[in-house]
C-alpha positions as CSV (number, residue, x, y, z in Angstrom):
1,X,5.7,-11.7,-30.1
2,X,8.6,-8.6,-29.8
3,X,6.6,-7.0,-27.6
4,X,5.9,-10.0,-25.2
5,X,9.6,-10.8,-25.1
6,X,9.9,-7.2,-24.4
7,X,7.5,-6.9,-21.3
8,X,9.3,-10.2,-19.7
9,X,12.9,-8.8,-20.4
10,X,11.2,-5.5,-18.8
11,X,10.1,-7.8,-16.1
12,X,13.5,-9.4,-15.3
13,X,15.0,-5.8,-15.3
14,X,12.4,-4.7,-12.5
15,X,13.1,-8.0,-10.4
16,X,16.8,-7.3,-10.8
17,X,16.6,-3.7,-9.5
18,X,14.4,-4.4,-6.7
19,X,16.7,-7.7,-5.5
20,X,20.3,-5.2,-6.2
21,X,17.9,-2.6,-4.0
22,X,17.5,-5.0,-1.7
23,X,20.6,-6.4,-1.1
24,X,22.3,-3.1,-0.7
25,X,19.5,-1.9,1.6
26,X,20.5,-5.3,3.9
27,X,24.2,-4.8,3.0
28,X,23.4,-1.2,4.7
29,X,21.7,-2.4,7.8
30,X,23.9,-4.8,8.5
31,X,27.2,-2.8,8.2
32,X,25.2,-0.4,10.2
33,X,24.3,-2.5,13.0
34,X,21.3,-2.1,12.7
35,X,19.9,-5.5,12.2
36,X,21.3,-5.6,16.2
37,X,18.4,-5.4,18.2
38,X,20.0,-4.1,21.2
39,X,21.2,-1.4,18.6
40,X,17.6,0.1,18.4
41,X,16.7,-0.6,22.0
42,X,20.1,1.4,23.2
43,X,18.9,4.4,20.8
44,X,14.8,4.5,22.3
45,X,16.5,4.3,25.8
46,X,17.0,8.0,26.0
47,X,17.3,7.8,30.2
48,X,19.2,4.8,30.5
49,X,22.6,3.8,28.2
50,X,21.8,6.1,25.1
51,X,23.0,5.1,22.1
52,X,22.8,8.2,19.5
53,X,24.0,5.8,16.2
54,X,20.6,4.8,14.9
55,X,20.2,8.9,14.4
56,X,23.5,9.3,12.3
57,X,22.0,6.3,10.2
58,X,18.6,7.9,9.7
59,X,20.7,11.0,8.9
60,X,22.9,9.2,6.8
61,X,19.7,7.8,4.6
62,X,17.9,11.3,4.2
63,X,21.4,12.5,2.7
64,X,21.3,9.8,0.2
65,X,17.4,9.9,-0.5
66,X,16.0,13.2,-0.5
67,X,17.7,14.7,-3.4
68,X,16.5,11.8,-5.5
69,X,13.3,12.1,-4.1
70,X,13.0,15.4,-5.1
71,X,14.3,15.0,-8.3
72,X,11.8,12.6,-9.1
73,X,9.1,14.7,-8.2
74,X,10.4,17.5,-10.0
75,X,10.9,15.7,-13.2
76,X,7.5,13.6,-12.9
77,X,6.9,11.2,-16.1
78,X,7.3,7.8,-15.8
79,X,9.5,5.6,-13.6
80,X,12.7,3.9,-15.6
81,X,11.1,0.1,-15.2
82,X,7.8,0.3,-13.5
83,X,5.4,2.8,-15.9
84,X,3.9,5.5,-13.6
85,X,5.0,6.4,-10.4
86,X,2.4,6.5,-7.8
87,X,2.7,9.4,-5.3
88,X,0.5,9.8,-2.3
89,X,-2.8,12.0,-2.4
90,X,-4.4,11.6,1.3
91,X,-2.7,14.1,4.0
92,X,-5.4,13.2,6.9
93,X,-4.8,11.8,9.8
94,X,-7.2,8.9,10.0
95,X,-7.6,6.2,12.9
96,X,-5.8,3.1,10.9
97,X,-3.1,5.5,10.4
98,X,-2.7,6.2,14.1
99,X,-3.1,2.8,15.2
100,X,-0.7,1.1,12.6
101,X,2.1,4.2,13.8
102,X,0.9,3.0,17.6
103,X,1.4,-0.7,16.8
104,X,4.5,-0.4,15.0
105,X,6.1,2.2,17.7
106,X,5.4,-0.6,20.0
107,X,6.9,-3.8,18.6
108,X,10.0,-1.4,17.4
109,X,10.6,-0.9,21.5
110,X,9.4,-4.0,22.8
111,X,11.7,-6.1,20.3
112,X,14.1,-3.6,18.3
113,X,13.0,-4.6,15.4
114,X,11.1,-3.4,12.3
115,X,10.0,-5.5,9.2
116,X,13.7,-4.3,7.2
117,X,15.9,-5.0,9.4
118,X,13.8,-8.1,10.6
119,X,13.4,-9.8,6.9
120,X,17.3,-8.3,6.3
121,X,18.4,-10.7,9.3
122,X,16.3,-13.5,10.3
123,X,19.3,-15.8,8.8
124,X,21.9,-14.2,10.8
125,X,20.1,-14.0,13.9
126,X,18.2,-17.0,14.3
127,X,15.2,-18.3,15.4
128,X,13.9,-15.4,17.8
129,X,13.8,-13.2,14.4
130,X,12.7,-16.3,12.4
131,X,9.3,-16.3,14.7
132,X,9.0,-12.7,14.3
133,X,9.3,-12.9,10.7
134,X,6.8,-15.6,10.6
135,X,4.2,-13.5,13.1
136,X,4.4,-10.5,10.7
137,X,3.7,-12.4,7.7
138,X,1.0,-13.9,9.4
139,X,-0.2,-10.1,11.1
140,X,0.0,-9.3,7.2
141,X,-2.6,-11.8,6.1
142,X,-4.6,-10.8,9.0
143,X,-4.8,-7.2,8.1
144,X,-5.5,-8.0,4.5
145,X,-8.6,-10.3,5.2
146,X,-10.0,-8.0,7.8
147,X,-9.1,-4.7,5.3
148,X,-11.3,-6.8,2.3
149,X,-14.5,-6.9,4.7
150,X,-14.1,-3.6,5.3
């Protein structure tokens, strides 16, 4: 019975980080700016009204998470509330790769938006994110029924 108790309490600690991860990560975008879509459309419009920000925020993010990256793999072992930590084998290049980059390079400069910023903001920004919200959930199921008959 200890050792149920123990997994849910384990449970509720891994649900708590990832919500505190979360809410900072949104906390982050928004004091950035960055749930603005004109924010991200001014930084891809490297001819017109440039707007450099969105770099110093990228920057800003690969201060903060490369060392702990790289401590992590360095030290290896298990993660602190999720078991083993899963690190990517494949290094090809393969055509759902491409086309996922493709398709996502595309809605980011049609719309300014990605799905962070977008799930970080739909209640701030109204219905225009709400529907695009609600298309990438629905995008999501798509891919997942057409990746099982694959």
């Amino acid at each position: 019975m200890s050792s149920e108790r123990s997994q849910r309490s384990r449970g509720g600690l891994e649900v708590a980080a990832a919500l505190a991860v979360g809410a900072l990560f949104g906390f982050g975008l928004a004091l950035s700016g960055m749930l603005d879509p004109a924010k991200v459309i001014g930084f891809l419009d490297l001819f017109g009204d440039w707007d450099p920000s969105l770099a110093f925020v990228m920057g800003g993010a690969l201060l903060v998470s490369t060392p702990g990256y790289l401590w992590l793999r360095r030290r290896g072992g298990p993660s602190l509330l999720a078991g083993a930590l899963s690190w990517p084998t494949r290094t090809d290049v393969d055509r759902p790769l491409v086309l996922g980059a493709v398709l996502f390079g595309v809605g980011w400069g049609l719309v300014g938006l990605c799905p962070g910023p977008a799930l970080a903001g739909w209640i701030f920004l109204g219905l225009p994110i709400l529907v695009f919200v609600l298309a990438m959930v629905v995008g999501s199921f798509a891919w997942g029924s057409l990746g099982a008959t694959r």
